[in-house]
C-alpha positions as CSV (number, residue, x, y, z in Angstrom):
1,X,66.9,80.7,96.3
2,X,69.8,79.1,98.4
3,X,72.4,78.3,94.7
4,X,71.6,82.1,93.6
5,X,72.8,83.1,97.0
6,X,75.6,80.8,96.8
7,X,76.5,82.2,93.3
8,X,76.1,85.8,94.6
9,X,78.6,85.2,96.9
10,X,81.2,83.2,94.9
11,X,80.7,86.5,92.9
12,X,81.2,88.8,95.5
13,X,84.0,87.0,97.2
14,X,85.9,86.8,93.7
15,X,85.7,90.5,93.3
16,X,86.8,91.2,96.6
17,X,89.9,88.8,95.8
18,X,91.0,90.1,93.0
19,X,92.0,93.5,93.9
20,X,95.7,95.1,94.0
21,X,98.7,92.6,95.2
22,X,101.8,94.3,96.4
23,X,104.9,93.3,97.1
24,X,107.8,95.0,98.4
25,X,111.2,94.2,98.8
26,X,114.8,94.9,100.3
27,X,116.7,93.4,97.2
28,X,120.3,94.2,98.9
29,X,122.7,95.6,96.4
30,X,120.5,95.3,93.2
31,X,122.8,95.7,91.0
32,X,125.5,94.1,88.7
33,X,126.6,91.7,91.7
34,X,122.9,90.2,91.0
35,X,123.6,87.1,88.5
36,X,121.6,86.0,85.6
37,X,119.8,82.8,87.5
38,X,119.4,84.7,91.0
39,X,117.4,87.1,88.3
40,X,115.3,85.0,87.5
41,X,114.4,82.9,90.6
42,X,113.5,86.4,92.1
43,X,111.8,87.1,89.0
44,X,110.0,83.6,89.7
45,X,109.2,84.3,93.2
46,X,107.5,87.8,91.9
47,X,105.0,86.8,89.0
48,X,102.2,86.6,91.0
49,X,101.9,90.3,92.3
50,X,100.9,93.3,90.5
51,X,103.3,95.8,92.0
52,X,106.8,95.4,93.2
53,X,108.5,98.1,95.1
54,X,112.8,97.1,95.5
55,X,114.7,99.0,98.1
56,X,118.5,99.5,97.7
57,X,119.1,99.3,94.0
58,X,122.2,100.2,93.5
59,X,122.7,104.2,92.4
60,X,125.4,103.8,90.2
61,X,126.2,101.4,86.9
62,X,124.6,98.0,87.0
63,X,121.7,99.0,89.3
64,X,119.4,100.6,86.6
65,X,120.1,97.7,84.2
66,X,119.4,94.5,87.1
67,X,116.0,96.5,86.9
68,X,116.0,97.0,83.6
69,X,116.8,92.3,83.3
70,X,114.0,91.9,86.2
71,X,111.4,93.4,84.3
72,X,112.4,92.0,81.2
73,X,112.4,88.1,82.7
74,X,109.0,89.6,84.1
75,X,107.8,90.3,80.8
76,X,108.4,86.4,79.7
77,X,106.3,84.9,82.2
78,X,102.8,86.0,80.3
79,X,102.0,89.5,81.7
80,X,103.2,92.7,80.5
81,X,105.6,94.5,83.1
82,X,106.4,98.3,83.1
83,X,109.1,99.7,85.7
84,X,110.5,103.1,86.9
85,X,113.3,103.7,88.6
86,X,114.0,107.2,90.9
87,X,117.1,109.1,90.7
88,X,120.0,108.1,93.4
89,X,118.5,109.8,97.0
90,X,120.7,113.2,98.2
91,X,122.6,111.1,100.6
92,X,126.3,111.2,100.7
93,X,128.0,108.7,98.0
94,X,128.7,106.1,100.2
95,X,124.8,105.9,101.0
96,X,123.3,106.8,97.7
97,X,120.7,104.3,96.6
98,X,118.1,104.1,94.1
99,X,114.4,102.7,94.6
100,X,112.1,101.0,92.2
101,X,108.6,99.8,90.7
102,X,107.4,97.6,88.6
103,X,104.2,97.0,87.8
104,X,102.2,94.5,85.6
105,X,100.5,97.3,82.7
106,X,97.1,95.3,82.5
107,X,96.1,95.5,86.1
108,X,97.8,99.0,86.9
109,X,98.2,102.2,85.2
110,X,100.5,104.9,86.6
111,X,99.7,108.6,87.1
112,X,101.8,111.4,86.8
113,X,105.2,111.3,87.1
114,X,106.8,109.5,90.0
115,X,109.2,111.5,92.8
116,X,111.5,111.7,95.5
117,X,110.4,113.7,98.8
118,X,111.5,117.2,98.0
119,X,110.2,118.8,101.9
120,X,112.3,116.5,103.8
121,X,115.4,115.3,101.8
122,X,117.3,116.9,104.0
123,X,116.2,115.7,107.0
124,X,115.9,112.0,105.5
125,X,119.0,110.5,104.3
126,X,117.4,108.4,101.6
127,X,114.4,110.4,100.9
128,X,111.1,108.3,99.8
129,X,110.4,107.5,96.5
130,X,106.6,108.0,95.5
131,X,104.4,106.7,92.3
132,X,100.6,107.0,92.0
133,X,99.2,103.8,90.3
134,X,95.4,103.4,89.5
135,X,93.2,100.5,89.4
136,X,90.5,100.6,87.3
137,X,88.7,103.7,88.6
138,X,90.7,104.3,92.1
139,X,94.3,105.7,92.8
140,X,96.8,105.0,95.2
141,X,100.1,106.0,95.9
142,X,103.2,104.0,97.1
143,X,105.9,105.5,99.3
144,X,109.1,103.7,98.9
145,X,111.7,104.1,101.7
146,X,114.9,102.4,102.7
147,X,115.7,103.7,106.1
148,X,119.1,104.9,107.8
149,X,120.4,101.5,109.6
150,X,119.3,100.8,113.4
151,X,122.5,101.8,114.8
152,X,122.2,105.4,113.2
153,X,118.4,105.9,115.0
154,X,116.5,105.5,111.9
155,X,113.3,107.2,114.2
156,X,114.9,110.3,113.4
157,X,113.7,110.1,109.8
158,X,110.8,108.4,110.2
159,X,109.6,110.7,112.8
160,X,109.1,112.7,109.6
161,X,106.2,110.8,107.6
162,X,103.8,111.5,110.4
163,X,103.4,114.5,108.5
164,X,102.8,113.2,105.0
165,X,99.5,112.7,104.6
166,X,98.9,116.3,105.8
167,X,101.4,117.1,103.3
168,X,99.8,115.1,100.1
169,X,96.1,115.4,101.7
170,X,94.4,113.8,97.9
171,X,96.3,111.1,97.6
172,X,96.0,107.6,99.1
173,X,99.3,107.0,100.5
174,X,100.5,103.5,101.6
175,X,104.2,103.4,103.5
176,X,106.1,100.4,102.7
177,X,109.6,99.3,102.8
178,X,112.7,98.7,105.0
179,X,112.6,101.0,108.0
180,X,115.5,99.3,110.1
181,X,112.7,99.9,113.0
182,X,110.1,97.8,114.4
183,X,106.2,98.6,114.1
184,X,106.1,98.7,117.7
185,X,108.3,101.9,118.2
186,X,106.4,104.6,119.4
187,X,107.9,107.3,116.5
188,X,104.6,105.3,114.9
189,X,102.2,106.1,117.2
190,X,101.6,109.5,115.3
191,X,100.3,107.9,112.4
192,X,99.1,105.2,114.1
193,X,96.7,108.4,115.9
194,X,95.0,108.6,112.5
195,X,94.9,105.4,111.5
196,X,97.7,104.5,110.0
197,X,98.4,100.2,110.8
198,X,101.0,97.2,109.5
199,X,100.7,94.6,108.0
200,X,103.1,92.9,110.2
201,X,102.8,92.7,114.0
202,X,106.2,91.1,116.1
203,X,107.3,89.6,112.4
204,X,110.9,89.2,111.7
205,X,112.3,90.1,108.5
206,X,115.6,90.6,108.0
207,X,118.1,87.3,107.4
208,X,120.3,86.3,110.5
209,X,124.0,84.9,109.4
210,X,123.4,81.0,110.2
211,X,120.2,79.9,111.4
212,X,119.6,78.3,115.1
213,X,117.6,76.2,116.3
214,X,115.5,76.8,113.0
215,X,115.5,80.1,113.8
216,X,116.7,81.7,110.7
217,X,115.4,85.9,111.3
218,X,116.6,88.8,112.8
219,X,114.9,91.7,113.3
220,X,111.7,93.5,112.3
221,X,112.9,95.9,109.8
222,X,110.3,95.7,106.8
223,X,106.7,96.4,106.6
224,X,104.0,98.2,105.0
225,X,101.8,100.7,106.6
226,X,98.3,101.8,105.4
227,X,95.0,104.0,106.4
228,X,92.5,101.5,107.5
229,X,90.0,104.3,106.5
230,X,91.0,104.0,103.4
231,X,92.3,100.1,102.5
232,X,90.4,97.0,103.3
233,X,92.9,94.4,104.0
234,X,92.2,91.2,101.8
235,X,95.6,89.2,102.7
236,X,99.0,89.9,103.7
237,X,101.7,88.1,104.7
238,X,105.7,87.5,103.7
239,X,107.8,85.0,101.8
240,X,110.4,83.0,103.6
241,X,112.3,82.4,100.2
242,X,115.4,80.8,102.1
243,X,113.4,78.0,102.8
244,X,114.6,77.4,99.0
245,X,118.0,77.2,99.9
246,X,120.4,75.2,101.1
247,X,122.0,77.4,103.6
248,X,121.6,81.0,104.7
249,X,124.6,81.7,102.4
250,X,122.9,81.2,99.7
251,X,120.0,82.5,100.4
252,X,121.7,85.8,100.9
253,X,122.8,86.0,97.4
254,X,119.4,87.0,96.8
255,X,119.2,89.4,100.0
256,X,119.2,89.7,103.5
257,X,115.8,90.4,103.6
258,X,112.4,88.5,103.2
259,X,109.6,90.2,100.9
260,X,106.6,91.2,102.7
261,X,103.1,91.7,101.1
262,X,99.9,93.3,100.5
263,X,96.7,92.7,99.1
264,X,94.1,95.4,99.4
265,X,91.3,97.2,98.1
266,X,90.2,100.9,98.2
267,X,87.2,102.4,99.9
């Protein structure tokens, strides 16, 4: 009896591994300041996940198309990528941004049409970006959001998404993205009340200007946020891609930020 429980469980424990693998991302200025060969070693550093979600794309020309060359350097690494892009957010010009996803078509299929947060756009200077994806018989929806920066109190917005899931009440919503605040904050504690958690705990994320002492983060600005009545954590974790680099200078010409990410499966 003891190899078929052995093979049960190899079975069991390669089911549970292979669920949904997200990644999200502050991509800085993804746009036409992006070169060809930064393209593709983000492109690289990407293959392995089934959903991306980029913060700060740039709203105006050349951030649609460095989505547009990510997905197609994607697309040449043996899996078939799909990607949509929101509208620029209702902030003023100077803070207009667009978000992203991209998603690998054999693992995920996306429902409906993706939007921006219509209730609180005014309230939220770069309203969140939603898409519902499914895997194979469950759905899930992402909530892209790129914060106001720290200095401009971004718990006034984000005081705002304690009310989202009474807002969207059918759909499985998971928060991720750059919020410019750490999970600690108490203007979490609200959804934290109804079981809301992160991924990250006391995890730096954003890129300091010259490391010290091998201490090359910042702050705790990025995270994801999910409904542990809802996800079973599998692994999660973050990528300290400027570990690749020779300096923090060049790390940054990829971004300022680390990618964090997720890997999950649904109740």
């Amino acid at each position: 009896m003891k190899p078929l429980y052995c093979l049960l469980f190899f079975l069991i424990s390669f089911t549970a591994f292979s669920q949904t693998k997200i990644l999200s991302w502050n991509l800085e200025n993804f746009g036409q300041s992006k070169s060809e060969s930064t393209i593709l070693y983000i492109a690289n550093l990407l293959r392995n996940y089934d959903l991306i979600a980029i913060q700060e794309v740039v709203a105006g020309y050349g951030g649609a198309q460095a989505v547009a060359k990510l997905a197609d350097e994607l697309n040449r690494k043996g899996a078939k990528w799909d990607y949509v892009i929101s509208d620029p957010t209702s902030s003023n010009a100077y803070k207009t941004e667009r978000y992203a996803f991209i998603w690998k078509t054999n693992k995920l299929k996306k429902i409906g049409r993706p939007w921006l947060e219509k209730k609180y756009h005014l309230e939220i200077d770069r309203e969140p970006f939603y898409c519902t994806f499914q895997y194979e018989n469950k759905q899930f929806t992402i909530v892209n959001f790129h914060a106001i920066t720290k200095s401009k109190q971004p718990e006034t917005e984000i005081k705002y998404f304690k009310f989202l899931p009474d807002l969207y009440p059918t759909l499985n919503l998971i928060f991720a993205g750059d919020f410019n605040c750490p999970q600690s904050h108490t203007v979490f504690n609200p959804l934290k009340k109804i079981g809301y958690t992160s991924i990250l705990i006391n995890q730096k994320t954003s890129l300091k200007l010259e490391c010290r002492n091998e201490n090359c983060l910042a702050s705790e600005f990025d995270n994801i946020y999910f409904n542990t009545s809802k996800f079973n954590t599998i692994q999660s974790g973050y990528i300290p891609f400027y570990k690749n680099f020779n300096s923090l200078k060049e790390a940054r010409t990829v971004s300022d930020h680390i990618p964090i990410w997720f890997e999950f499966s649904l109740n």
